[in-house]
C-alpha positions as CSV (number, residue, x, y, z in Angstrom):
1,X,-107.6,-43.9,61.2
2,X,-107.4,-43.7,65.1
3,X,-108.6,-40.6,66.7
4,X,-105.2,-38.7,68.1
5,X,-105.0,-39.1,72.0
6,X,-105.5,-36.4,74.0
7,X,-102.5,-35.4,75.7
8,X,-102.9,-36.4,79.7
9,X,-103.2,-33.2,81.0
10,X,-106.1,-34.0,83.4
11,X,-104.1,-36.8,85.1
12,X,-101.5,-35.3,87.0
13,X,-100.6,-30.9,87.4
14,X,-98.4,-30.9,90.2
15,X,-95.1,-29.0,88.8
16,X,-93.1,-30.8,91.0
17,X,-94.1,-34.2,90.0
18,X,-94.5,-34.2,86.6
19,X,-92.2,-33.1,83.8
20,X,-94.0,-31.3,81.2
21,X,-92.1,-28.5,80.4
22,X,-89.8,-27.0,78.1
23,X,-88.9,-29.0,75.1
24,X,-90.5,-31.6,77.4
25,X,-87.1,-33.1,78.3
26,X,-86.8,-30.9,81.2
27,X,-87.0,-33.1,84.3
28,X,-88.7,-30.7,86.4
29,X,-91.1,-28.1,85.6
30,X,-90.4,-25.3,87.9
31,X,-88.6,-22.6,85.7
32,X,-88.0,-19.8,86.5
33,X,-86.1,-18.8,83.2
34,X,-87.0,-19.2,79.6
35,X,-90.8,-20.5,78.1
36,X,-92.8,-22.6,79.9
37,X,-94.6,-24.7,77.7
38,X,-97.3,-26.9,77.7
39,X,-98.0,-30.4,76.2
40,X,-96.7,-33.6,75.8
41,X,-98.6,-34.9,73.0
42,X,-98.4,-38.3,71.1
43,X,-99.6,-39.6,68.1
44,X,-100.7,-36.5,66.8
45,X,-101.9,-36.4,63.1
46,X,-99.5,-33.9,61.1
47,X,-100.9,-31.8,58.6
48,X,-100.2,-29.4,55.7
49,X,-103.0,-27.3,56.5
50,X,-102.6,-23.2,56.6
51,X,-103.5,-21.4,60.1
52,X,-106.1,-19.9,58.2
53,X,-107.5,-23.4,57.0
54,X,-107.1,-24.3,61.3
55,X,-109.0,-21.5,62.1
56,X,-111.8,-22.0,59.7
57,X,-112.3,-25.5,61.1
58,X,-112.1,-24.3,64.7
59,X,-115.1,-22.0,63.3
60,X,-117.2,-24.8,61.9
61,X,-120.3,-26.2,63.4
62,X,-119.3,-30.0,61.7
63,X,-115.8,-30.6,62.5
64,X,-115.9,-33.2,65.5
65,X,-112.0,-32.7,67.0
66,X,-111.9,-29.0,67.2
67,X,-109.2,-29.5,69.6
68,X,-107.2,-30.8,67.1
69,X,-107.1,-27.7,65.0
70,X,-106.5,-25.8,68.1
71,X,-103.4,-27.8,69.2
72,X,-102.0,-27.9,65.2
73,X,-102.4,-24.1,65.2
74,X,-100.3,-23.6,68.4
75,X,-98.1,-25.4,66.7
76,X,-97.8,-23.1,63.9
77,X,-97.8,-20.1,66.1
78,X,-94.9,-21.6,68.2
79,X,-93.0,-22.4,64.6
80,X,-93.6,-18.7,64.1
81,X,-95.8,-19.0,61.4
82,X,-98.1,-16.0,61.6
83,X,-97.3,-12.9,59.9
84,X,-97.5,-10.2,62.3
85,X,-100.2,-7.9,60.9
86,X,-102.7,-11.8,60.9
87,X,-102.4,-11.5,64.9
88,X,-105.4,-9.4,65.5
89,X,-106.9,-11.3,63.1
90,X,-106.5,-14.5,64.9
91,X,-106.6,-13.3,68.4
92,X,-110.6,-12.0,67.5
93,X,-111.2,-15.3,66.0
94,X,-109.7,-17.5,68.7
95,X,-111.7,-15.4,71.2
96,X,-115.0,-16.1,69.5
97,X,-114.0,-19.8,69.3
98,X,-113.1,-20.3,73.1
99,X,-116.5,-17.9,74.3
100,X,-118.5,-20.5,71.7
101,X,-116.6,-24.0,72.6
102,X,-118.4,-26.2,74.7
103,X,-115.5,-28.9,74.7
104,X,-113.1,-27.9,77.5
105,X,-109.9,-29.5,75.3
106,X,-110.8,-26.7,72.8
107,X,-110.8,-23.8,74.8
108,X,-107.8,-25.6,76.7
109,X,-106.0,-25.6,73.3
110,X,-107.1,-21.9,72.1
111,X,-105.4,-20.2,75.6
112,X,-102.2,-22.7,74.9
113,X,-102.2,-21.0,71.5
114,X,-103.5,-17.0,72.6
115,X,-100.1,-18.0,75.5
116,X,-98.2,-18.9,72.6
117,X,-98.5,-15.5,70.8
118,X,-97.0,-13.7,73.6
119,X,-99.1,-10.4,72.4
120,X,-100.8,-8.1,74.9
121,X,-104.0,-8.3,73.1
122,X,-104.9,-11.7,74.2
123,X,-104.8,-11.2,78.6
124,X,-108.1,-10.2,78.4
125,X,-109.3,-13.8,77.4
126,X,-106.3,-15.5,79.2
127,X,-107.5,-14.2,82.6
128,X,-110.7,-15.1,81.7
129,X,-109.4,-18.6,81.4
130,X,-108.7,-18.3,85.0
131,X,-112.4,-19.2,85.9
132,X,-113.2,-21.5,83.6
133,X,-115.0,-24.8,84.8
134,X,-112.2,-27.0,83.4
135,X,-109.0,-27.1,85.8
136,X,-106.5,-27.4,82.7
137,X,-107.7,-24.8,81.3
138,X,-107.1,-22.4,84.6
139,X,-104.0,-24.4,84.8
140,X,-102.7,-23.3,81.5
141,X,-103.8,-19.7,81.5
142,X,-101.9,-19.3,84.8
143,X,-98.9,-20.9,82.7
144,X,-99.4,-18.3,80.2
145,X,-99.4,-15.2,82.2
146,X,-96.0,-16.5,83.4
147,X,-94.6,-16.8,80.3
148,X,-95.6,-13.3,78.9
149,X,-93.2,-10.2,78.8
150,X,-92.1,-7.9,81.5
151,X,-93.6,-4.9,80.5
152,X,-97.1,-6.5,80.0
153,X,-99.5,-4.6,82.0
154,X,-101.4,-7.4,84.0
155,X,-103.9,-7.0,86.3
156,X,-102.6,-9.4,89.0
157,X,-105.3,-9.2,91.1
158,X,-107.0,-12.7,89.8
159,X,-103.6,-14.3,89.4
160,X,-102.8,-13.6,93.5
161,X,-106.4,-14.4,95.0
162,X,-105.9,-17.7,92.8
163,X,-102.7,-18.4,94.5
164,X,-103.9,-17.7,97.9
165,X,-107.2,-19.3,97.6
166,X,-106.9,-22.7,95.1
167,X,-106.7,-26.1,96.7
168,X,-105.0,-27.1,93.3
169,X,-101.0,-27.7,94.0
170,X,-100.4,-27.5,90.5
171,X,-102.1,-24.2,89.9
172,X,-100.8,-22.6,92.7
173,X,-97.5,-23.6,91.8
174,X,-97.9,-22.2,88.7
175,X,-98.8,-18.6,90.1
176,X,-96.2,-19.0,92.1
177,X,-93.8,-19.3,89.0
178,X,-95.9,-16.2,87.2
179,X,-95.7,-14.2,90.5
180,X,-91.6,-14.8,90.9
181,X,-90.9,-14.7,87.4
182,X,-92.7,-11.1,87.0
183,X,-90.8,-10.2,90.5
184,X,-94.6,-8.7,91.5
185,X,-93.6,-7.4,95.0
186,X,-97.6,-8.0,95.8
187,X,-97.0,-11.7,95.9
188,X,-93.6,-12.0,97.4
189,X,-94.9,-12.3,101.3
190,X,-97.5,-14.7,99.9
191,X,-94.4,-16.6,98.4
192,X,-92.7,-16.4,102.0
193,X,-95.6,-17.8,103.9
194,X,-95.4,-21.0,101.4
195,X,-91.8,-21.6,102.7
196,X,-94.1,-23.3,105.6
197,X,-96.3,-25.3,103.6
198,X,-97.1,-28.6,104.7
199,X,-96.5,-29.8,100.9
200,X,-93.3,-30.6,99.5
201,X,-94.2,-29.3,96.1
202,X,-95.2,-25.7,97.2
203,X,-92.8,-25.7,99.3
204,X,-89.9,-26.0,96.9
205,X,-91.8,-24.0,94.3
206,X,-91.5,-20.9,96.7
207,X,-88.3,-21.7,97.7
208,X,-87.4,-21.3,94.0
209,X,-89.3,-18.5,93.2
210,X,-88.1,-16.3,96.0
211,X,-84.7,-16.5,93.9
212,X,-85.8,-14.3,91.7
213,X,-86.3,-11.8,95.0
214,X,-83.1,-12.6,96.8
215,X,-85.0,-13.5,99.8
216,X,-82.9,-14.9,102.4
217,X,-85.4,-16.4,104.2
218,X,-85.9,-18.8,101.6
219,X,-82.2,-19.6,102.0
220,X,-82.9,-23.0,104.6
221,X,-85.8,-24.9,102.1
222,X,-82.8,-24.4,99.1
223,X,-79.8,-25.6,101.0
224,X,-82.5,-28.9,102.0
225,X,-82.7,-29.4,97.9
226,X,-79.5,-28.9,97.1
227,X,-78.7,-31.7,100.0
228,X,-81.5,-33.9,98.6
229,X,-80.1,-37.3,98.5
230,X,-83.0,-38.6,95.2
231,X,-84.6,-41.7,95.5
232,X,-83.8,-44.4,93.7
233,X,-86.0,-45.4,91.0
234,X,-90.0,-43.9,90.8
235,X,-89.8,-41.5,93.6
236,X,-92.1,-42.1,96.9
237,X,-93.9,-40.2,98.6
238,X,-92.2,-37.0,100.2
239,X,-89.1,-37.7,98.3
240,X,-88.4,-36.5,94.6
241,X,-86.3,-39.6,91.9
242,X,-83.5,-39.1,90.7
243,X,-84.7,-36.8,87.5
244,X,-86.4,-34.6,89.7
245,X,-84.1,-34.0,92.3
246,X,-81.2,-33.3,89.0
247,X,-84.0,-30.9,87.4
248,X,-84.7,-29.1,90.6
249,X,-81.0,-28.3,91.7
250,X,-80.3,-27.5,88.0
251,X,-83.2,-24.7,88.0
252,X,-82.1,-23.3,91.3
253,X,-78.4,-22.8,89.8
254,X,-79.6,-21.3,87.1
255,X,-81.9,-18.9,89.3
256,X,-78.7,-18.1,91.0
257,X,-76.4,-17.7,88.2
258,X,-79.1,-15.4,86.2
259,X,-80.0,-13.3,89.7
260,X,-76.2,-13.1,90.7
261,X,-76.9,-14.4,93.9
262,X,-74.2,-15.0,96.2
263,X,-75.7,-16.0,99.5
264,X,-75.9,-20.2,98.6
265,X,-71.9,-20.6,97.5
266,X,-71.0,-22.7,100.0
267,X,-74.0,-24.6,99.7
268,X,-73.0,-24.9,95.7
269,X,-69.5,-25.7,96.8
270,X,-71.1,-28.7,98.9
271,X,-72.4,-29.5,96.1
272,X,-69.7,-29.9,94.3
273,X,-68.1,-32.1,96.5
274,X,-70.6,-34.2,97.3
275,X,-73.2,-35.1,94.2
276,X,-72.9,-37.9,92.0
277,X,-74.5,-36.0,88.9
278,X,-71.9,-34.8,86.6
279,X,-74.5,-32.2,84.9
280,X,-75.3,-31.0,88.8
281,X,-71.7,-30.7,89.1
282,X,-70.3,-28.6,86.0
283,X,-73.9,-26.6,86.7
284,X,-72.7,-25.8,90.2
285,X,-69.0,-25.1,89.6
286,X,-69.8,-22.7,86.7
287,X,-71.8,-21.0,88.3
288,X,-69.9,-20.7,91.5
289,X,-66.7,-19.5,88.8
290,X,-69.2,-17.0,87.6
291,X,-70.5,-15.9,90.6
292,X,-67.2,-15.2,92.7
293,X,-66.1,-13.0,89.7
């Protein structure tokens, strides 16, 4: 039997480029509502195994993919499969695990799982898999502290010097999504001075996130998207396809629509008028219906 392939995470994390998100239709992977999730993974094996059976193999010394296990138990966890009062359980285990792995696609896997779980208990190990070696693994722990509750308490201070201080696009994007989805008025003037950002990427990630703020200065970089006239085909450079352009648009309607902005109407009713994409189009006029009532 082949060995499953590990899912390209490595290749490519810029956000704005490359559309892993979601149910992993989603064009685009700046949201700023709902889960963010992970991996695209193909030709993975299946398996009737129990999280408990997973765990036990993550555990042993022998067991050559331990990554495997990891990924098939975030799996389970997504599916709900964990009774509640097994969480502490598996959150000590999976700690143990990542602190013993010397394979960066199995402590990669273990955070994707800990994210997965949504529980308080496991920040500890998820901000710890902000200075990890492997860039995937910061990558996805950033991911994860986006996705968790509200109320969490989080101590932002790792997440903002990250964002301030990475040369990684795709990991500063993705404090930029934790920061604006969390509304942490900490990293909001951060999230202003990105408005500037010689990258396109950043850029539009900000532009986004300040949504969630209702910062008019951001208010110029969203009426460019929602103007963007895609490129045909695979996108070149400095100009998003046409999937990314759609995804982008679509997730700054829906930041409006949640936020009950106002203050881009016209620029939805241009919209309207002008874009070719029927799913941009009912997007935009529901939202301006909803909006003006």
């Amino acid at each position: 039997m082949n060995e499953p392939k590990q899912p390209p995470v490595g290749e490519n994390r810029k956000l704005l480029e490359n559309p892993i998100v979601g149910s992993l239709t989603v064009p685009i992977a700046i949201v700023l509502i709902g889960a963010l999730i992970i991996f695209g993974v193909t030709k993975m094996l299946s398996t009737d195994r129990s999280y408990r059976d997973l765990v036990n193999e993550l555990h042993s010394k022998t067991f050559g993919n331990r990554w495997i296990a990891a990924y098939e138990l975030s799996k389970q966890i997504s599916a709900k499969n964990i009774p509640s009062e097994e969480v502490p359980w598996l959150i000590t285990n999976l700690s143990e695990v990542y602190n013993d792995a010397v394979d960066p696609r199995t402590r990669d896997f273990i955070i994707v799982a800990l994210g997965t779980l949504r529980n308080e208990q496991t920040l500890p190990l998820i901000l710890k898999g902000l200075s990890d070696k492997d860039p995937n693994v910061q990558f996805h722990s950033m991911v994860a502290i986006g996705n968790m509750p509200l109320d969490f308490k989080i101590d932002w201070g790792p997440i903002l010097k990250t964002m301030r201080e990475t040369s990684d696009e795709g990991l500063r994007q993705a404090a930029i999504l934790a920061v604006a989805t969390h509304k942490l008025e900490e990293g909001k003037k951060d999230l202003v001075g990105f408005l500037s950002s010689a990258s396109l990427s950043i850029r539009y990630a900000a532009a986004l996130g300040l949504i969630n703020f209702k910062e008019e200065s951001s208010i110029a970089v969203l009426e460019e998207i929602l103007k963007l006239a895609p490129a045909s085909g695979k996108a070149v450079t400095g100009k998003l396809d046409v999937n990314q352009t759609m995804g982008l648009q679509l997730n700054i309607i829906s930041a409006l629509q949640k936020n009950k902005w106002t203050k881009l109407n016209v620029a939805l009713g241009n919209l309207v008028k002008n874009s070719h994409n029927k799913k941009v189009v009912v997007k935009a006029q529901e939202t301006l219906n909803l909006l003006k009532n």
